[in-house]
N, C-alpha and C positions, 0 to 999 in steps of 0.2 A: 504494500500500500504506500500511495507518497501524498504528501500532505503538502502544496501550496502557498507560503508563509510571507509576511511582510514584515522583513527588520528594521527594527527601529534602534536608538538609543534614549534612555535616559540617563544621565550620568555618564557614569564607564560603564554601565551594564547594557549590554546588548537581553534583546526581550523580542517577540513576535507576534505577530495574529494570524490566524487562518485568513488567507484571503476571501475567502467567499461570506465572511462576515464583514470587508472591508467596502466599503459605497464610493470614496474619491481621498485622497491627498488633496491638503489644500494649503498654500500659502497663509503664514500666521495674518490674518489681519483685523479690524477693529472688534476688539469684543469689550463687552458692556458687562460692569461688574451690577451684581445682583445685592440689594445689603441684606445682613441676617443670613443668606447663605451661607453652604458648610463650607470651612476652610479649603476644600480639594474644587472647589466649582470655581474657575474663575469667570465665569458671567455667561452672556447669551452673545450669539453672533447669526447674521446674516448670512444663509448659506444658499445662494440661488433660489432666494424669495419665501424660503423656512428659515425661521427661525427655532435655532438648535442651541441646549447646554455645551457647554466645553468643560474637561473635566482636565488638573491637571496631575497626570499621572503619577507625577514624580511626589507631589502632597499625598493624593490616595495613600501612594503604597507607605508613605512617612518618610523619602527622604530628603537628601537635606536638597535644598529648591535653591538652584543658581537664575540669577537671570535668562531672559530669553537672549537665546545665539542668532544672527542671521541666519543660521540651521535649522531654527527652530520649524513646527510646520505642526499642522493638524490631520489627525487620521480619523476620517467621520466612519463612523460603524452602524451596522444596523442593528437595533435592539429591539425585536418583537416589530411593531408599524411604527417605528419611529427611529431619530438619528442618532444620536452622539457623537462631539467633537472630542477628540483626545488629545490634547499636547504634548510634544513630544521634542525633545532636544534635535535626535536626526533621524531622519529616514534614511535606511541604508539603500535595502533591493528587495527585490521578490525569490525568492529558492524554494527551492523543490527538495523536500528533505523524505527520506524514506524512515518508514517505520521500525531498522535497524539503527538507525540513528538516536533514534528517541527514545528516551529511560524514561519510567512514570516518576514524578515526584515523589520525594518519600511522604508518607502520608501523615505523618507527626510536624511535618514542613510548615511552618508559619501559622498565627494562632485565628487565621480568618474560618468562622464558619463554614463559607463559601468555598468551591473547590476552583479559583482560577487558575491554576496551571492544568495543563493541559500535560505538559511534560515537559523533558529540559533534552536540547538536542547536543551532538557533541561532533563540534565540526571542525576539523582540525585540532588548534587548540584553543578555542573558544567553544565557551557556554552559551546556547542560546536558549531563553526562557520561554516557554511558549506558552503564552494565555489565552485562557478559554471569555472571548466577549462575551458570551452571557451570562457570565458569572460576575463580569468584571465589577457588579454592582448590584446590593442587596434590593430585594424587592421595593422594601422603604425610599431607599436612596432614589427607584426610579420616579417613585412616587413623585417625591419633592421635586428633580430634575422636573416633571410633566408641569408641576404645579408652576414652576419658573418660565416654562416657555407660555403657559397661558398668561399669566400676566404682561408679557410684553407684545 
């Protein structure tokens, strides 16, 4: 089996998506912070006449948040009938990884309820994380994202 994936960075960590949850790459541009939102939302943005959450990943997962690089970019995902923008330091490429590639996470691996790794691939000598978009956010969480895009 091979699995179709889109590299990203945050940090030094390289991380992936299945492609076929991925809708477009998009240059970082104006987004509108929300107040009272959770600290990982940085606001809502215009994205060819929807308006979508942008989440930024690097807060999500807790780490430590550099500025945005010229690299910086958004990877809109599809979650259930709707979008979400992810922020992301870089976009690498697209790779076609096969299923001997891929170890499952150990399952004691991070204290999230949710099961977002998908698996962690070994390519070369890098790690690559591969997370599962629909996990990438508790039911709650999408709640509130939905309630953010009604209001504007």
């Amino acid at each position: 089996m091979e699995l179709k994936v889109v590299s990203f960075m945050l940090g030094e960590e390289k991380f992936a998506l299945d492609i076929m949850n991925v809708d477009s790459i998009v240059e970082l541009g104006k987004i509108v912070r929300i107040p009272e939102s959770n600290d990982y939302v940085e606001g809502i943005m215009n994205l060819r006449g929807t308006v979508i959450p942008v989440i930024n990943l690097k807060k999500k997962f807790k780490m430590r948040d550099t500025e945005r690089k010229p690299s910086s970019k958004i990877i809109v995902i599809n979650l259930d009938d709707r979008k979400v923008g992810l922020l992301v330091d870089q976009v690498h490429e697209v790779l076609t990884i096969t299923d001997k590639q891929i170890e499952q996470a150990p399952a004691d691996l991070g204290k999230s309820k949710t099961n977002i790794l998908l698996g962690i691939a070994k390519l070369d000598q890098d790690l690559l994380i591969i997370l599962n978009a629909k996990e990438l956010l508790t039911t709650q969480e999408q709640i509130e994202l939905q309630g953010l895009t009604k209001l504007a």
